[in-house]
N, C-alpha and C positions, 0 to 999 in steps of 0.2 A: 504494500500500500504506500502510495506516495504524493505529498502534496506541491510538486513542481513539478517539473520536464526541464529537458535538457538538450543540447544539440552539438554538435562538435564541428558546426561549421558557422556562419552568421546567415542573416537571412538576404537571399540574392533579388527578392520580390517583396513587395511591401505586405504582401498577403501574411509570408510568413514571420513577418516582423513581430518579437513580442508586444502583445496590448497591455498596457498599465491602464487605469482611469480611478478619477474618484466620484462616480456620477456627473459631473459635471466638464473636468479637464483629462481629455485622455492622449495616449499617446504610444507611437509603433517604433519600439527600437528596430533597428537593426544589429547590432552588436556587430559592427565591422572594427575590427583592429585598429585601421588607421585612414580609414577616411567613412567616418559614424554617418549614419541619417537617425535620426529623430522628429520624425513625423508628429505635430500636435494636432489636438482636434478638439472640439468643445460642442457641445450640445446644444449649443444656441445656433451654430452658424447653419445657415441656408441663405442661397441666393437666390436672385429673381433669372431665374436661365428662360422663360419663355413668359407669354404674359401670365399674368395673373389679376387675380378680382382688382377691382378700384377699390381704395379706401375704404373702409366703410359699408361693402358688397354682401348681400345677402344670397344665399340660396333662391333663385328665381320661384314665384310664386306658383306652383303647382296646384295649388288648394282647389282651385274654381275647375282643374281638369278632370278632378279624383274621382267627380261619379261617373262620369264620361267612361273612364277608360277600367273603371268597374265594370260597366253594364259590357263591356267591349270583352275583356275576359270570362265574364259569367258566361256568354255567350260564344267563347272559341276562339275570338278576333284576336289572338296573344300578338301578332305579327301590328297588329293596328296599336294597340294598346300600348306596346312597347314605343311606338312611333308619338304618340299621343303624348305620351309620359316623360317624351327623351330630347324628341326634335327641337333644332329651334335657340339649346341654348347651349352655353359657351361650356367647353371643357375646362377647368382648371386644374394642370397637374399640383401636387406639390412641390413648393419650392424642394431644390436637391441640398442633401445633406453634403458638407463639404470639410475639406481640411484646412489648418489656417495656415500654415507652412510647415517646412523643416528645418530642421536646424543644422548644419552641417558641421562637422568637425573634422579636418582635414590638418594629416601631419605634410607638412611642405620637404619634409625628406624623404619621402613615398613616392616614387617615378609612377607617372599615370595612378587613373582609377577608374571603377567603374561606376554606374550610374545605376543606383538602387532602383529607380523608378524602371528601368528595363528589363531588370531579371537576369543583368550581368554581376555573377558576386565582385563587392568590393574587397577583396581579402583571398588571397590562398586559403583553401581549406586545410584541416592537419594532412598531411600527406601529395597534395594539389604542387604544382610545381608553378612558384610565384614570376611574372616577369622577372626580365634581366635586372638586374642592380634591386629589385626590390627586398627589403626584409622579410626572412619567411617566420614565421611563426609558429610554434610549438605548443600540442598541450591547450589548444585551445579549445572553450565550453564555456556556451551561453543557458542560462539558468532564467527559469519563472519562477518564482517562488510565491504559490498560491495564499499559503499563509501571511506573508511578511506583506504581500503586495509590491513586487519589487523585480525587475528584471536586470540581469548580472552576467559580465561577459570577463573574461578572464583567459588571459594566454603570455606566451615569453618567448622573449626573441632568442634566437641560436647564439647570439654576440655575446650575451651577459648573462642568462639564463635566469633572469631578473624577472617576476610575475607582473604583467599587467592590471588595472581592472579597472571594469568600468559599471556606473548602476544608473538606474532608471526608475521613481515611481511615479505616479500621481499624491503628491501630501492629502492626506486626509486632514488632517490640521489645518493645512495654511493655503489649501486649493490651490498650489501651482505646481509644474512640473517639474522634476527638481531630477538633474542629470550630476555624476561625477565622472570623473576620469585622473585614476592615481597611477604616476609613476612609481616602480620600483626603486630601490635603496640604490642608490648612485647612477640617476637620471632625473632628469629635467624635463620638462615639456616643452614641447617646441610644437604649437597647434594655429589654427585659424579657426573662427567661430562667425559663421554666414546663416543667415536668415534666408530661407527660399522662397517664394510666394512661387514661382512657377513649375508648378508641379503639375503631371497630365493632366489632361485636357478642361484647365483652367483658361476662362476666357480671353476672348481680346476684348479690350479694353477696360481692364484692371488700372483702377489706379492705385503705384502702392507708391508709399512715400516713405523712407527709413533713414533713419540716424544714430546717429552712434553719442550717449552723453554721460557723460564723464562727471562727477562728484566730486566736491570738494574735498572727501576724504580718499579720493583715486579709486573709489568704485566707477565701471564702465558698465552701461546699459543700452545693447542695442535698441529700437523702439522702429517698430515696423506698424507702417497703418495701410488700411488696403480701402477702397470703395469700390462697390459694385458698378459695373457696368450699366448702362438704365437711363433713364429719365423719369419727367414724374410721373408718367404715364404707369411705373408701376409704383405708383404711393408714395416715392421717397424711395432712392436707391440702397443705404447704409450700406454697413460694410462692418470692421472689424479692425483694434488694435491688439496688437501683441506688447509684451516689454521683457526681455531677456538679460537680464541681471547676471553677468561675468565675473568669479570671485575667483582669485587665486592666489592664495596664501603665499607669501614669500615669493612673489611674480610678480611680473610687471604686463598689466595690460594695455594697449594704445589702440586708436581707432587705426583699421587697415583700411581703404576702399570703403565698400558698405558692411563689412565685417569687423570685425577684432582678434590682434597677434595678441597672442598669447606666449609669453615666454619665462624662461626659468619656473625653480617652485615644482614640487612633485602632486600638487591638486591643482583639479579646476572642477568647481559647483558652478553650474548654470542653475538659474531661478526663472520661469517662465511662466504667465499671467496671459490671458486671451481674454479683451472686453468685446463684446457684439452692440452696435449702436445700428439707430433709425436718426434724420432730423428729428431731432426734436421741437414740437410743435408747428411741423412743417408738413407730416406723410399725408399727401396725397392732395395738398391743395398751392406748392410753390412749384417754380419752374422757373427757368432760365437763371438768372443773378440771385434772385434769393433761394433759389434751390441750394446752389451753389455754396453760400453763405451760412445756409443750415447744415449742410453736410461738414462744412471743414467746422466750424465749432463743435457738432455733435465727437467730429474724428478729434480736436485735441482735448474735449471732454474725455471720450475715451480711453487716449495716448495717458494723460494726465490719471484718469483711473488707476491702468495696468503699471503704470510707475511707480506709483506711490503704495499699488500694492508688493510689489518686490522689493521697495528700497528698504523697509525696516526690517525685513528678515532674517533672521540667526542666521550667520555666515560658517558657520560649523553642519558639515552635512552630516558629521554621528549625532548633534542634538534633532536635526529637523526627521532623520531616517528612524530615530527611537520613538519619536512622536508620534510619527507615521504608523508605524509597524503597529504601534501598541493598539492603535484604533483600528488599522486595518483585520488585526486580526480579532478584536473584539466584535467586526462584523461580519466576517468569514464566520465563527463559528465552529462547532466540534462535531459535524455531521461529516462523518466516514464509513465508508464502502469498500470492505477488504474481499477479494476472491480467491484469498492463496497463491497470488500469481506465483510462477516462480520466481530466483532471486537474480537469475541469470536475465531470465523476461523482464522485469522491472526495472533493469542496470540499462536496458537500449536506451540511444540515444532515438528523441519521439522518430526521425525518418526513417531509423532501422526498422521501429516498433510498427510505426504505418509498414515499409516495405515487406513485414512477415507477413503482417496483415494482409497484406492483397497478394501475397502467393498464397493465404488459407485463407478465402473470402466467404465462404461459407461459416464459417466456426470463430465469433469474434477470440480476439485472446482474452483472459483476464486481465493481463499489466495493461492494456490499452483500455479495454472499458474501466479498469480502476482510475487511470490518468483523465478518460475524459470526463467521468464523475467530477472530481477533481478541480477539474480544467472549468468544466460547463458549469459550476458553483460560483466559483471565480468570473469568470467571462459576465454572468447576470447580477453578480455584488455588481462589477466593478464600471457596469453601463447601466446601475441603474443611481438615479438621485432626482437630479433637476426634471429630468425626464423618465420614462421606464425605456428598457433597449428600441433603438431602431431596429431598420434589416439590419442593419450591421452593426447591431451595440452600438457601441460609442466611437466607432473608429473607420477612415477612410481615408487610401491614400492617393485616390483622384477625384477630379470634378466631376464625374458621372457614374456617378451611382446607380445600382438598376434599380427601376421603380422609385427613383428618388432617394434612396438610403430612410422610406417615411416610416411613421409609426403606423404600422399596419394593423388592422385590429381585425379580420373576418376571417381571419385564420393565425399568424405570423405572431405578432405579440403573445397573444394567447397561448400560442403552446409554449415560447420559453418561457413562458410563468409557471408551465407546468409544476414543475418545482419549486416553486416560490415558497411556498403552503410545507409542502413534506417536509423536503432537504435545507428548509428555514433561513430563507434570503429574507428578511424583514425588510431590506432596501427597499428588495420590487415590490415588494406589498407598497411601502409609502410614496414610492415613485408613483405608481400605479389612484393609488388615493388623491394623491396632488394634480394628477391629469384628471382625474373623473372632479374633482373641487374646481378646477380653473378652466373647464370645457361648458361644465354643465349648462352656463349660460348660453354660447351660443349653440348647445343641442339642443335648448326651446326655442330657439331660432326654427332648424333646421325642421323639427316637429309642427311649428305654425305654420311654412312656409308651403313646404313639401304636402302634407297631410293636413292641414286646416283643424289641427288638433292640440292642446294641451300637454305638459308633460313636455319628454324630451328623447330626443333619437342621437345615436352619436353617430359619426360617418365611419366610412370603412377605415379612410385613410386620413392622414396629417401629420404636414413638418414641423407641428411642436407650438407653433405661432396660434393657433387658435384650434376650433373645433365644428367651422363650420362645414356644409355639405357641396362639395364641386365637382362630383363625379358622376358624368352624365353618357358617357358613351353607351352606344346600342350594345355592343357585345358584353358588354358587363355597366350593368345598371346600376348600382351601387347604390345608388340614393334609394333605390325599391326595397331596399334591405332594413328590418326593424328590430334586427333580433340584436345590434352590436352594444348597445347600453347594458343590455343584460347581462351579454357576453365577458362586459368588462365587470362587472359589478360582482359576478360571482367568483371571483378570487379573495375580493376585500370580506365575502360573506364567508370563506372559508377559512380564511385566516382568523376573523373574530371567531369560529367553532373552535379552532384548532388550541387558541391562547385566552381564550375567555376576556377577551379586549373587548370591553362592554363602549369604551368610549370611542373605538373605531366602527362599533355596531349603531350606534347613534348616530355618527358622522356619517354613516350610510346611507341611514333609513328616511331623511328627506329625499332623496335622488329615487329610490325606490318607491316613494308615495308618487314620483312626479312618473316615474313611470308606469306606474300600474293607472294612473289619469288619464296618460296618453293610450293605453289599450281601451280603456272605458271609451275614450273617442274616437279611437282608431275604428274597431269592431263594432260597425254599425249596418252591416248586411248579414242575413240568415242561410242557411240549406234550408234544403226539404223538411228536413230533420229537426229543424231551431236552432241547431250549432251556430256559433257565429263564423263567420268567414274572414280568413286572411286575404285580403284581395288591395290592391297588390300585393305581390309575397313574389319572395327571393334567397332562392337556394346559395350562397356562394361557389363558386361563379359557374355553376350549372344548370345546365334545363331543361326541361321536358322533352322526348322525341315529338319532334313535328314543333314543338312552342317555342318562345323567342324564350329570353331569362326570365324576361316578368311573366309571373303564373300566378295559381290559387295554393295557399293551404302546403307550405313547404314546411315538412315535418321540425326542420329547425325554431321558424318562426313560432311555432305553437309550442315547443317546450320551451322556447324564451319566455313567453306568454304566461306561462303556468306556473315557472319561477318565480317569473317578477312577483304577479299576483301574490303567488303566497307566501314569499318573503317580505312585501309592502304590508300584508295586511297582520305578519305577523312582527314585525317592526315596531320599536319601542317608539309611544309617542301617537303612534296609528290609532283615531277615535274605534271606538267599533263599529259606528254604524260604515264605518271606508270599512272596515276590516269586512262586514258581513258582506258588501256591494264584490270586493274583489276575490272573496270566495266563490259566491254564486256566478260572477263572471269566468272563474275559473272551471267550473263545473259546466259549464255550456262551449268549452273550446272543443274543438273537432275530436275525435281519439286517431289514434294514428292509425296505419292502414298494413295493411302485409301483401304484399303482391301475390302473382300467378308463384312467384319464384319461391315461395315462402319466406319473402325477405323481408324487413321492414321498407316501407316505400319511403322515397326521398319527398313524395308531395302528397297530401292526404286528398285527394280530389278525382274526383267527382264521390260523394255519401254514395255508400250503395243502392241500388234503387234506387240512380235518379234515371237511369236509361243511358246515359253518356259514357263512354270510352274511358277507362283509368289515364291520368298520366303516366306514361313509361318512363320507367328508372334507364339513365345512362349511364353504363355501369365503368365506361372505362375516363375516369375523372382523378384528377388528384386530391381533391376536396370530399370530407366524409361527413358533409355538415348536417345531414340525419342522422347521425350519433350524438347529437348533442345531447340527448339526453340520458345517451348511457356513460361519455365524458365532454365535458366536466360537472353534469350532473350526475346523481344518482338516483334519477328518476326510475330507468332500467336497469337493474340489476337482476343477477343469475339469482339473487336469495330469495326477493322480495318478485317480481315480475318474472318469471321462468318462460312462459313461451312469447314474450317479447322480447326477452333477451335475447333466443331460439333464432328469434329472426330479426333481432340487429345482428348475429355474429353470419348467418346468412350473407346477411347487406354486406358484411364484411370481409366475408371469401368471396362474393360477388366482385368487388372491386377492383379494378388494376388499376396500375400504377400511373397511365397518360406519358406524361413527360418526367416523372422519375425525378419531382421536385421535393429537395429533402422534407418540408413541411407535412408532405403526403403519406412520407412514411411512418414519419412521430407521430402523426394524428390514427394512425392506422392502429400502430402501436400501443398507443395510450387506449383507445377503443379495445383492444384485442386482450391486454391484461385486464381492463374492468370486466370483462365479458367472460375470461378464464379461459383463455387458448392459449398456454402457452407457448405451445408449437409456432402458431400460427405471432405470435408475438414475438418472439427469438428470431423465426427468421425474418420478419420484418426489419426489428434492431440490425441482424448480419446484412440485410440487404445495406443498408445504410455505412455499415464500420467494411464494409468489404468491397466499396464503387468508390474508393477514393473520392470522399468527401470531405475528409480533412486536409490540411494545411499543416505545413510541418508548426505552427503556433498554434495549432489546436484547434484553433477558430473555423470554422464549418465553410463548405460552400453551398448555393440553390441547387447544383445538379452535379452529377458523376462527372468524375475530372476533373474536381476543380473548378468548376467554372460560375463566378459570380459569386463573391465576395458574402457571406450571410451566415447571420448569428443563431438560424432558427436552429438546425440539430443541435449547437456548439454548448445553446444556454437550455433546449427542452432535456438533451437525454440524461443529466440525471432527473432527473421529473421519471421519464419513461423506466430508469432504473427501480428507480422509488415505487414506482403503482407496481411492478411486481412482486416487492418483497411485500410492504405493506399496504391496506386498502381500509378505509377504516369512513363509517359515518357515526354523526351521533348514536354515540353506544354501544356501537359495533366498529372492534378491529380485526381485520382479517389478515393474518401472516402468510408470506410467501403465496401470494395471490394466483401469482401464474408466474414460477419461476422456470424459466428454459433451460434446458438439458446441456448447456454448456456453464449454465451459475450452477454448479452440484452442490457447492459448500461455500461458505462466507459469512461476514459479519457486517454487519450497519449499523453505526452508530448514531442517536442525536435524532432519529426521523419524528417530525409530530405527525399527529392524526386531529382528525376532526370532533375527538373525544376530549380535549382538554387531558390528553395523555401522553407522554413521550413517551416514548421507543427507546430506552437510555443503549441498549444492547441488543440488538437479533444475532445468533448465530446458530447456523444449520449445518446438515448433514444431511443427504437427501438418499444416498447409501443406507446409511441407518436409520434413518427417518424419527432423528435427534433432532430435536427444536429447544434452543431454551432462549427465552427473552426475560430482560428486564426493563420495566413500567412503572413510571413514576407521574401518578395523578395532580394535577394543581387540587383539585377537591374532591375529597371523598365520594367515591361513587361506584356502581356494578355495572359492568360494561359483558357484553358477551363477546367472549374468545374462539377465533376461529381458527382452524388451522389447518390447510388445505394436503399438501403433499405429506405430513404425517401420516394422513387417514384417509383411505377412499372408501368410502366417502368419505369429507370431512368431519370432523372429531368440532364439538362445540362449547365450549362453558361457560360457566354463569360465574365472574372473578369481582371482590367483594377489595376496589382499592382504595388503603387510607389517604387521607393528604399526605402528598410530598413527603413520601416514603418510599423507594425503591421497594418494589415485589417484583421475585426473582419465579420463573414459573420451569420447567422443565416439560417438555412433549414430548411421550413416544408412544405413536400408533394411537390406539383411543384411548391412552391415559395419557391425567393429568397427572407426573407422578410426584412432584413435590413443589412447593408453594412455602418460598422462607422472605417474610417480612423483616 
């Protein structure tokens, strides 16, 4: 078990660069020897790359179309209705997440170099045979260190045999990026330190402006400002300063060019700061000269910020890296996932570890799912704060991001949350909280506008700036979508089950009254039957054979529906006579539907007995958003629901894969362990650890080979680790849920459930079908014990736990056979 990775070469591509972040400021080492990149990025930055809304811009008023294009689908017209619903108005992508530069650190005795941004390594590897005249390098290994929050490169030259080193984190303390670089006992530094702004495919027409300024006490701060490209036509263009604070003890630093030499003195601490500005009091109503005049004051407002935040800070990088660490690791955490790897397996460096991996692609290893456990804990602490992760967490090292680098929310976000709740990232939870508190307004935008109703809708997607609704394309309608507020909202409801956080259950429970309003006004058409009707309704991003996307009765949308409802009305605060109104409305949603296939259908439509044609399921999609109510709810379950289960896990072998998008297989995943396949969940997982999806940094890509940068596997698969060992709702936990036939034995430490119970120890045997956990209650309570691969069938019990007391329980076969409080 191990909580870093390692590599014995530096990274030749930004992809593989280590990510540091601390919610807010993140960053992509490279660990090159002697000519570094150091990629920043911050969670604020997006630019304006195409148009986007005016100032002030609303979701176009749909409201006056909605019974139109009702009566258009009741009746078949999906092809009209979609046209009705779509045409006409403007697409707005989200602004693209973007990087704010690099930092370069370049030894000027190094003959040539190569350019990180290409995927030419800068550095001989250990063994690599380096240009002529260049220094080769010995013994070199770059480290992550998941605990400490820290990325570390270290190596020595053949001349002196002197250890280099070099580190890298995000402060949690003091929110800026904080780089070292230490010469060995009888050497000196001899470096340059360059601010980069043109990194691929970065626009024209950047304006960046930098300087280099010098202290009266001989500190040297480069100061980099940059403005977008634009005019006012998109609002006000802003942009972004940087301030990189050069410290080196016993050195002398001077301005070079637009960089700074750096000489003598065996340290150099860089200090880096990124502010993101708009004009102020200017967006979206100056232009020509006072545009102009709003932007440069807004830019030395800025400048002036990210200054003054670097220049008082502890110039000792063992005080600012103790500070660090101590916080970093207080929110990491002590949730661990041992699989007995071997010792010899766990000593690879991670490209070996991948390269075993994809000569056994069928069979993950342990040492590899132990590291991306690990990794993927790591990766969702460390993008989540200000924001919760983009597609790409926190981190990007060109201007074109796919899909924007947005916060995606109809699939993408959602499953790396997956683990938020079990393997106990409390960041994402409050990342998460803090987007649903500072959206919610304009998502009763989006609900008045769109729907002529009440309440609140969130949109699929968004660059962080707001939360309104701009996504209007025919092939994916997005705005027809009503299930995403709910979607987001039951993570925060799980986490108050999990930690009995009554004050984040409150801070809930308005957004939850606002949306159980909005179904009250949404659901205002009948069936045959009295049911009410989702009309329009949107599967993501699927549809019917023969219909456009916009349909009737998409089995997602009605168990958002049913959630909302019964978590609004059972919501501290909630009158009762809401409470009675969103029962009985809940009690009149469609029920779901089972096709010819015996599968659960993706759209509950047409009621039986009405004479009309079922919609047919499209089975080959990468989206499984008719499982939403067997995850992330547990609506569906094998305990409580058996032949709806019968036929979600149908729906579930029904499926392939489409385009082989990692998101497809985690949700496949996560589906298949709540449902109890483990077969069918393992090789899901190997499909995923065995198509080269990783990145020798761990960090995940959208498709096999690498290709397109994306955090979805990187931060969901411990989540999908997690729902096989444990499964747990109020009152019920269930061990080793659906563990696959290559996890035979292991331990977990630290997992919570939704019982206000930790998991303080799991460890198995599936050989001898030896189970023993230990369970430590916040309040006294009787929860039932379940335990799957001990017993087939499973073995059940009735366990009686004090407060905050460790109970230690031992299983084998259908005994409980000891129980020491």
């Amino acid at each position: 078990m191990s909580e870093r990775t390692h590599d014995v070469a530096p990274a030749g591509h930004w992809e593989d660069a280590y990510p540091v972040g601390n919610g807010r400021h993140g960053a992509l080492a490279f660990a090159d020897p002697w000519d570094e990149t150091v990629i920043i990025t911050h969670h604020a930055l997006t630019w304006p790359d195409t148009d986007e809304p005016p100032a002030g811009a609303t979701p176009p008023d749909l409201s006056g179309r909605l019974e139109e294009v009702r009566d258009l689908l009741l009746s078949g017209e999906s092809g009209q209705a979609l046209a009705r619903f779509t045409d006409g108005w403007p697409e707005y992508h989200p602004r693209p997440f973007h990087p704010a530069f690099a930092i370069r650190l370049r030894d000027p005795g190094r003959p040539g170099s190569g350019d990180p941004g290409s995927g030419e390594p800068g550095s001989g590897a250990a063994g690599a045979d380096p240009p002529a005249g260049d220094r080769r390098t010995l013994d070199y290994r770059r480290t992550l260190d998941y605990r400490a929050g820290v990325a570390t490169a270290q190596w020595r030259e053949a001349a002196d045999g002197g250890t280099w080193r070099r580190s890298c984190f995000a402060s949690r303390a003091r929110d800026v990026i904080v780089q070292r670089l230490a010469a060995p006992p009888g050497r000196v530094l001899d470096v340059t330190v360059e601010v980069d702004v043109a990194l691929p495919g970065a626009p024209p027409g950047l304006r960046v402006s930098d300087r280099v300024q010098t202290a009266a006490d001989g500190d040297v701060t480069a100061l980099t400002g940059v403005e977008y490209p634009g005019g006012g036509g998109h609002g006000g263009r802003g942009g972004y300063a940087g301030a990189t604070r050069v410290i080196a003890a016993a050195g002398r630093c001077e301005p070079a060019g637009r960089g700074v030499r750096v000489t003598g003195g065996r340290e150099l601490v860089l200090l880096t700061r990124v502010v993101a500005f708009e004009p102020a009091g200017e967006r979206g109503t100056a232009s020509g000269r006072a545009l102009e005049t709003a932007l440069d004051t807004a830019l030395e407002t800025a400048l002036d910020a990210a200054l003054a935040a670097v220049a008082p800070l502890p110039a000792s990088h063992r005080e600012l890296l103790a500070e660090h660490s101590r916080l970093h690791a207080a929110a990491y955490g002590n949730v661990r996932l041992d699989l007995g790897a071997p010792r010899e397996q766990r000593s690879l460096p991670t490209r070996e570890l991948l390269a075993r991996q994809a000569a056994e692609p069928g069979r993950p290893l342990p040492a590899l799912l132990e590291r991306l456990f690990a990794s993927g804990r790591y990766l969702l602490l460390s993008a989540s704060g200000t924001l919760p992760p983009r597609l790409t967490g926190l981190w990007q090292g060109d201007w074109r991001p796919a899909w924007s680098g947005a916060i995606t929310v109809n699939a993408n976000l959602n499953l790396q949350l997956a683990g938020a709740v079990t393997t106990d990232v409390p960041a994402a939870i409050g990342a998460l909280a803090g987007l649903v508190r500072d959206q919610v307004p304009d998502w009763r935008v989006n609900a008045r506008r769109l729907f002529g109703a009440r309440g609140i809708v969130a949109p699929a997607h968004s660059d962080g700036r707001n939360g309104l609704a701009y996504h209007f394309a025919p092939r994916y309608p997005l705005h027809a979508w009503t299930a995403g507020a709910d979607w987001l909202l039951a993570p925060l409801l799980d986490a108050a089950d999990a930690t009995g956080d009554e004050d984040l259950r409150a801070r809930i429970a308005p957004a939850l009254r606002e949306l159980a309003s909005f179904y009250e006004d949404f659901l205002t058409r009948t069936d045959p039957d009295g049911r009410v009707t989702f009309v329009p309704s949107y599967s993501p991003e699927n549809a019917p054979a023969g219909w456009s996307p916009v349909a009737v009765n998409a089995t997602m949308d009605i168990a958002a529906a049913r959630h909302a409802l019964l978590a609004a009305a059972a919501a501290p605060g909630t009158s009762d006579d809401a409470a009675r109104r969103w029962r009985a409305l809940s009690d009149r949603l469609p029920p779901y539907r089972v096709n010819a296939d015996g599968a659960l259908a993706e759209w509950a439509w047409p009621p039986a007995g009405a004479g009309q044609p079922p919609l047919a399921d499209h089975y080959e999609h990468r989206h499984v958003s008719h499982l939403y109510p067997v995850w992330p709810l547990h609506e569906i379950t094998v305990a409580d629901t058996p032949e709806l289960a019968a036929a979600a896990l149908q729906a579930l072998r029904l499926r392939r894969p489409q385009d082989d998008s990692a998101h497809g297989y985690l949700h496949r995943a996560l589906a298949a362990a709540r449902l109890r396949d483990a077969g069918l969940a393992g090789r899901t997982l190997a499909a995923l650890t065995g198509n080269d999806f990783f990145f020798s940094s761990l960090m995940s890509s959208h498709y096999p080979g690498r290709r397109v940068y994306n955090a979805d596997a990187a931060c969901a698969l411990p989540g999908v680790l997690a729902e096989m060992l444990v499964d747990s709702v109020p009152g019920r936990i269930e061990l080793l849920a659906a563990v696959p036939d290559f996890m035979p034995a292991g331990r977990l430490t630290g997992a919570r459930t939704l019982t206000r119970v930790l998991v303080a120890d799991l460890r198995w045997d599936l050989a001898s079908g030896q189970v023993t956990v230990v369970l430590v209650a916040q309040a006294e309570q009787e929860i039932t014990l379940v335990c799957r691969p001990a017993a087939r069938p499973p073995a059940a019990w009735r366990v009686r736990l004090p407060a905050a007391a460790p109970v230690r329980i031992e299983l084998a076969g259908q005994e409980m056979s000891h129980v020491t409080r």
